[in-house]
C-alpha positions as CSV (number, residue, x, y, z in Angstrom):
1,X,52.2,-41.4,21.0
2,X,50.2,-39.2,19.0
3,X,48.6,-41.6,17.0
4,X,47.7,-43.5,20.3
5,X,46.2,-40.1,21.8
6,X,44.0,-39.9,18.3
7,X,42.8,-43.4,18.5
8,X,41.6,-42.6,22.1
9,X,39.7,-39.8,21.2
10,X,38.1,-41.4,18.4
11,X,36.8,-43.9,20.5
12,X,35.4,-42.0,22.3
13,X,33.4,-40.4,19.1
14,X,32.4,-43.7,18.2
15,X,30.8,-44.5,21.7
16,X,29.3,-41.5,23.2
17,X,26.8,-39.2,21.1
18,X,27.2,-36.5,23.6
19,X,31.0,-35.4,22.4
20,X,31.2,-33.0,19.9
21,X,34.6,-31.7,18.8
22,X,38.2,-32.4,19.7
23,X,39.1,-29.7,22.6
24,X,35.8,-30.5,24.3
25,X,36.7,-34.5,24.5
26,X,40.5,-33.8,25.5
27,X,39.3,-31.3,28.0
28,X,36.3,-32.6,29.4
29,X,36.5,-36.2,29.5
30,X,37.7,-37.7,33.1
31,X,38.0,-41.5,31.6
32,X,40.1,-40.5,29.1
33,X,42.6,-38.6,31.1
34,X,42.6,-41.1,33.1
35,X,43.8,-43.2,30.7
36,X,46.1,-40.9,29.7
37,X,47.7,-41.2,33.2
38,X,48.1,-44.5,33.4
39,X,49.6,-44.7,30.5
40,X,52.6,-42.8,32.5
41,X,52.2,-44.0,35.0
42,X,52.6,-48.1,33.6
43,X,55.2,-46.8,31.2
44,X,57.0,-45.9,34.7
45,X,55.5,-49.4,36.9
46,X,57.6,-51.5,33.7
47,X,60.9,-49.4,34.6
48,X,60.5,-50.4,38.1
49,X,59.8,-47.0,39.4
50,X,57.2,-48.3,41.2
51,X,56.9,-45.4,43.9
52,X,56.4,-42.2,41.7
53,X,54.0,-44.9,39.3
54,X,51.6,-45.5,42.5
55,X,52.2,-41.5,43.0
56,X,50.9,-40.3,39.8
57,X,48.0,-43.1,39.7
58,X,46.8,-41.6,43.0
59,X,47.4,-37.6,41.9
60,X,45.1,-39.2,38.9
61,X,42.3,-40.7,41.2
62,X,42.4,-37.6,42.9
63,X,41.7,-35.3,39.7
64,X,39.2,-37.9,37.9
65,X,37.6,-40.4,40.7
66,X,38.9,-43.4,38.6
67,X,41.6,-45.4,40.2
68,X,43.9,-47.7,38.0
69,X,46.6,-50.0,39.6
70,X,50.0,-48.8,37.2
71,X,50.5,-52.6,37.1
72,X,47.3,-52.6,35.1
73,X,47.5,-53.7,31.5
74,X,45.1,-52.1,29.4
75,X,44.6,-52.5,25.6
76,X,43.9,-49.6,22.8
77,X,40.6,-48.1,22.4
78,X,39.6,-48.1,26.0
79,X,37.1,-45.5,27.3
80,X,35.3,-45.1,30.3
81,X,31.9,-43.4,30.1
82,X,31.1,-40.6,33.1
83,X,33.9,-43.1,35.3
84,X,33.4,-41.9,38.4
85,X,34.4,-44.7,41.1
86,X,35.9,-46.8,38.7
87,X,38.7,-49.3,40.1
88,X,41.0,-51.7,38.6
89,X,43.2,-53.8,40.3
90,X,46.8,-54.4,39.5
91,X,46.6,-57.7,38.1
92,X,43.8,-56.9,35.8
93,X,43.9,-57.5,31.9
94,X,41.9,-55.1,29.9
95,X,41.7,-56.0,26.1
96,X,40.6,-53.5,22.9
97,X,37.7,-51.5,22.5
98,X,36.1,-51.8,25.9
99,X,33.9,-49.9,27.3
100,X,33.0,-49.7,31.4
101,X,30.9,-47.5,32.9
102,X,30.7,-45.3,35.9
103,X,31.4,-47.6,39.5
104,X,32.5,-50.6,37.6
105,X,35.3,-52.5,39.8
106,X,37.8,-55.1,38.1
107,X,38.8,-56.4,41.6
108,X,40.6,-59.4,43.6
109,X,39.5,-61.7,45.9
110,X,42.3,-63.4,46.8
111,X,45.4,-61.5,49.4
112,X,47.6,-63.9,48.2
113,X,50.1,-62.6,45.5
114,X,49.9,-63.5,41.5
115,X,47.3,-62.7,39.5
116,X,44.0,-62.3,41.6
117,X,41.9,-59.7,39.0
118,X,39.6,-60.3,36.0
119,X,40.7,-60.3,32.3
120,X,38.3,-58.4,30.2
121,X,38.4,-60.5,26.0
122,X,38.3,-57.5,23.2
123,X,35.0,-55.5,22.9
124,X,33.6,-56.5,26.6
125,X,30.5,-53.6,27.7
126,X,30.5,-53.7,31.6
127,X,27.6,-51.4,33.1
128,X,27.3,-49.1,35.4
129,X,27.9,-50.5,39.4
130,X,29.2,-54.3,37.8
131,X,31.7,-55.8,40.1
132,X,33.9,-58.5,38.4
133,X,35.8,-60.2,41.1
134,X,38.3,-62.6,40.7
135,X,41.4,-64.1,38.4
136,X,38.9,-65.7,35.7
137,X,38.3,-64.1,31.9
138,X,35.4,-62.8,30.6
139,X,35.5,-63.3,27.1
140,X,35.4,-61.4,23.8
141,X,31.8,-59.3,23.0
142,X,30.4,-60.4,26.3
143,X,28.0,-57.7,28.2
144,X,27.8,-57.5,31.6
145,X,24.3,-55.6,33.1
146,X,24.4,-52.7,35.4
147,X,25.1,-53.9,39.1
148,X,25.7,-57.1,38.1
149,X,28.4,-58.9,40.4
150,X,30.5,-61.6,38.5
151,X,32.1,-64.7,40.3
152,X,32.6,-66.7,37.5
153,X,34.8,-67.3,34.0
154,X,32.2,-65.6,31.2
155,X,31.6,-67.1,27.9
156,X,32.0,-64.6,24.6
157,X,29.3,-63.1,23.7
158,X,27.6,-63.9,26.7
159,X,25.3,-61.0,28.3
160,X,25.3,-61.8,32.2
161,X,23.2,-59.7,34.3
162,X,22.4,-60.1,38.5
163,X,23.8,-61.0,42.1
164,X,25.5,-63.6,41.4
165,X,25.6,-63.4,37.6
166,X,24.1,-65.3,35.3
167,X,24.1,-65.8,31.8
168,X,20.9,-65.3,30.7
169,X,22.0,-65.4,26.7
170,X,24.5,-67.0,24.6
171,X,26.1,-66.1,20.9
172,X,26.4,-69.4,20.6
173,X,23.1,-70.9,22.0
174,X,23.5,-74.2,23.5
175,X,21.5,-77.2,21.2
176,X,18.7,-78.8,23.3
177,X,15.3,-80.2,22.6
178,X,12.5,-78.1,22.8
179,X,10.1,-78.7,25.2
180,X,6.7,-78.5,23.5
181,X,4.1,-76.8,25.3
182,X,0.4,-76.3,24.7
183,X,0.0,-72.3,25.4
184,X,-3.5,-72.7,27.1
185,X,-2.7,-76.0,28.8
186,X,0.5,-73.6,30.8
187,X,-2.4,-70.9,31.7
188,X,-4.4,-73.8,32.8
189,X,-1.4,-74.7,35.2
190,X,-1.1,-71.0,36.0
191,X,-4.3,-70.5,37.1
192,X,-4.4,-74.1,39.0
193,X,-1.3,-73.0,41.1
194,X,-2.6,-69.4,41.7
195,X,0.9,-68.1,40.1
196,X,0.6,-65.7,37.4
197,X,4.6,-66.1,36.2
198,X,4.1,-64.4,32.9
199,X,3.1,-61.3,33.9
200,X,6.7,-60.6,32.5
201,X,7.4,-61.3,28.9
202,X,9.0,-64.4,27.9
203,X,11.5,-62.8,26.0
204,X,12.8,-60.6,29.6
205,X,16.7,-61.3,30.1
206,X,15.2,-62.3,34.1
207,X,16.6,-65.5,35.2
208,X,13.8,-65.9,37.9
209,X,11.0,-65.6,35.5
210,X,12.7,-67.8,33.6
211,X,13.0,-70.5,36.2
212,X,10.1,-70.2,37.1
213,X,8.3,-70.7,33.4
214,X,10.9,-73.9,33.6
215,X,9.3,-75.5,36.8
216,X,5.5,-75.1,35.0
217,X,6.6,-75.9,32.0
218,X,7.7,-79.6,33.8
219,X,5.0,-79.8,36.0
220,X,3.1,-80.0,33.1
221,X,4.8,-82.5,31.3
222,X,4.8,-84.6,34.6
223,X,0.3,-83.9,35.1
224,X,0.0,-84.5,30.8
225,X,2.2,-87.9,31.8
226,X,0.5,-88.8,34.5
227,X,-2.9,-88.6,32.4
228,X,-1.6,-90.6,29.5
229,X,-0.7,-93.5,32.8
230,X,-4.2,-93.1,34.6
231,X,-5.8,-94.2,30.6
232,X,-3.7,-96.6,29.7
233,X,-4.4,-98.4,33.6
234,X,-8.1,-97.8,32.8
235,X,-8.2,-99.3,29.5
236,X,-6.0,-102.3,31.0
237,X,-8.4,-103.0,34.2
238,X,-11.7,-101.3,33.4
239,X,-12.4,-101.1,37.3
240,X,-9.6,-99.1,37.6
241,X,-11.2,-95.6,39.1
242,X,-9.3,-92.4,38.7
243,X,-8.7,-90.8,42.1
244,X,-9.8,-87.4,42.8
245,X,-7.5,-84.9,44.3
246,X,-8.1,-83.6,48.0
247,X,-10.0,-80.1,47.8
248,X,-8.7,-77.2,49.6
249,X,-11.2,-76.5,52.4
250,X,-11.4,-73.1,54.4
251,X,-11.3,-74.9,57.7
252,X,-8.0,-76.0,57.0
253,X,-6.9,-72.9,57.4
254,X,-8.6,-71.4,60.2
255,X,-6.1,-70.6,61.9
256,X,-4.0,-68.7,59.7
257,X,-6.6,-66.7,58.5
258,X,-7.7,-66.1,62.6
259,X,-3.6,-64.7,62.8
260,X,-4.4,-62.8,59.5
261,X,-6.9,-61.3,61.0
262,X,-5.3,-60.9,64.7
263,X,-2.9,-58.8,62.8
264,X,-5.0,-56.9,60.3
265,X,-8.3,-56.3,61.8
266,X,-11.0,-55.2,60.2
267,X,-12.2,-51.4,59.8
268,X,-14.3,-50.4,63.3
269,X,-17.4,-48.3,62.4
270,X,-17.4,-44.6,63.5
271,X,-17.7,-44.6,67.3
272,X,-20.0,-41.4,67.2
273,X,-22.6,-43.2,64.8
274,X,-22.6,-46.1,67.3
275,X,-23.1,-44.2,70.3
276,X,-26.4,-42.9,68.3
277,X,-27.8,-45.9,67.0
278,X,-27.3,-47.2,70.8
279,X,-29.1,-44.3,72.3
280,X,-32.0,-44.3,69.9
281,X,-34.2,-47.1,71.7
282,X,-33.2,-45.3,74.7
283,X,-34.6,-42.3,73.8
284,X,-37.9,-44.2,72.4
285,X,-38.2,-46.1,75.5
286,X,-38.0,-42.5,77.8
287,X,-40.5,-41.1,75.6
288,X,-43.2,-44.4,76.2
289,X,-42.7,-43.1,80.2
290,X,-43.5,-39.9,79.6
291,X,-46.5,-40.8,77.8
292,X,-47.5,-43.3,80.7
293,X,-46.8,-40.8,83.5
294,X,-49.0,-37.9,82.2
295,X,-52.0,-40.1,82.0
């Protein structure tokens, strides 16, 4: 038991810079007494005293804001960093060395009885706010991003980030034929579609971005294919003319500039300087009367 309570605290060494001796990480740390209490409190879930188990888990929720089912099964090395809001469901699997951060939820989506909660692989990083919902694994060394809400088995190594999740990068990158792209030719098609997609770095773990690069990336393929068709036609019938694409012409699109401008008028002018421009031939006018009158 004491060897168990060492390795603990070592982890906890190893993973956050912050601790600095013994008595502050066995005092101070919520995640691992937490730990500590579930270890109890499973110990007592596997003897089937399953009311004083649920009892101390909730007496432990109470003094740490992390809440983990006794029927949990959780592997050595485990640490929860800050941990506050932390839930993990009874059928969840937890393997060595992971680490999950504060709101992380290992949860069910099934009522139905059997196992209905994730299984984390050895060495899994879950960040802060990740929900990870449902009876499927998520293997060894995978990382899953802050917020992130996971529907889905996850491959090792994988890092999986967004609602839903996606892996946006492999240890093991899928083999695929590079799609070879002339740099200026993509900012050509940039400009031409008035979509400026790499404003973000290609190298950004953002799925969107990266769809989006995808579709240019083809539509250029399919306009540099479509230009190899149109010269081979014209050297095959020399009357063959190369039609011109339709320009984009303001009046077709009249009217949605007339609602842009319903909705966003213009800037009036100063009322006051108005009303003094107006009254200036006025005054002119008045003064040629005068003039008239006295003579």
């Amino acid at each position: 038991m004491f060897q168990r309570l060492r390795e603990d605290i070592n982890s906890v060494f190893a993973r956050d810079p912050a601790a600095r001796n013994f008595l502050e990480v066995l005092t101070n740390y919520p995640g691992l007494h937490a730990l500590l209490l579930h270890r109890l409190s499973h110990w007592l879930w596997q003897r089937n005293l399953k009311w004083l188990a649920r009892t101390l888990s909730t007496l432990g929720r109470w003094l740490t804001g992390i809440e983990i089912h006794p029927g949990a099964s959780i592997g050595r090395r485990f640490f929860i960093d800050h941990g506050m809001g932390v839930v993990i469901g009874e059928t969840a699997c937890v393997g060595d060395d992971v680490t999950l951060y504060q709101g992380v939820t290992l949860g069910g989506t099934s009522w139905n009885h059997g196992k209905r909660h994730p299984t984390l692989g050895d060495g899994v990083i879950v960040g802060a706010g990740a929900k990870i919902l449902g009876p499927f694994t998520v293997g060894a060394g995978a990382k899953v991003g802050s917020n992130a809400v996971i529907t889905k088995e996850v491959p090792a190594g994988a890092t999986v980030v967004g609602i839903p999740g996606k892996v946006v990068q492999r240890s093991d990158p899928d083999k695929e034929e590079t799609l070879q792209v002339d740099p200026e030719r993509r900012e050509a098609m940039c400009r031409k579609f008035g979509f400026d997609a790499y404003g973000v770095s290609q190298d950004m773990p953002d799925p969107v971005a990266r769809s989006m690069q995808a579709m240019l990336d083809h539509m250029h393929a399919v306009d540099e294919r479509i230009e190899r068709m149109c010269s081979t036609l014209h050297q095959i019938d020399a009357s063959f003319r190369d039609g011109q694409l339709p320009e984009l012409r303001d009046e077709d699109f009249a009217n949605i500039l007339e609602d842009v401008d319903s909705c966003c008028p213009p800037p009036e002018e100063d009322t006051t300087t108005q009303n003094a421009e107006n009254d200036e031939p006025r005054r002119e006018k008045d003064a040629v009367s005068d003039r008239h009158g006295k003579g």
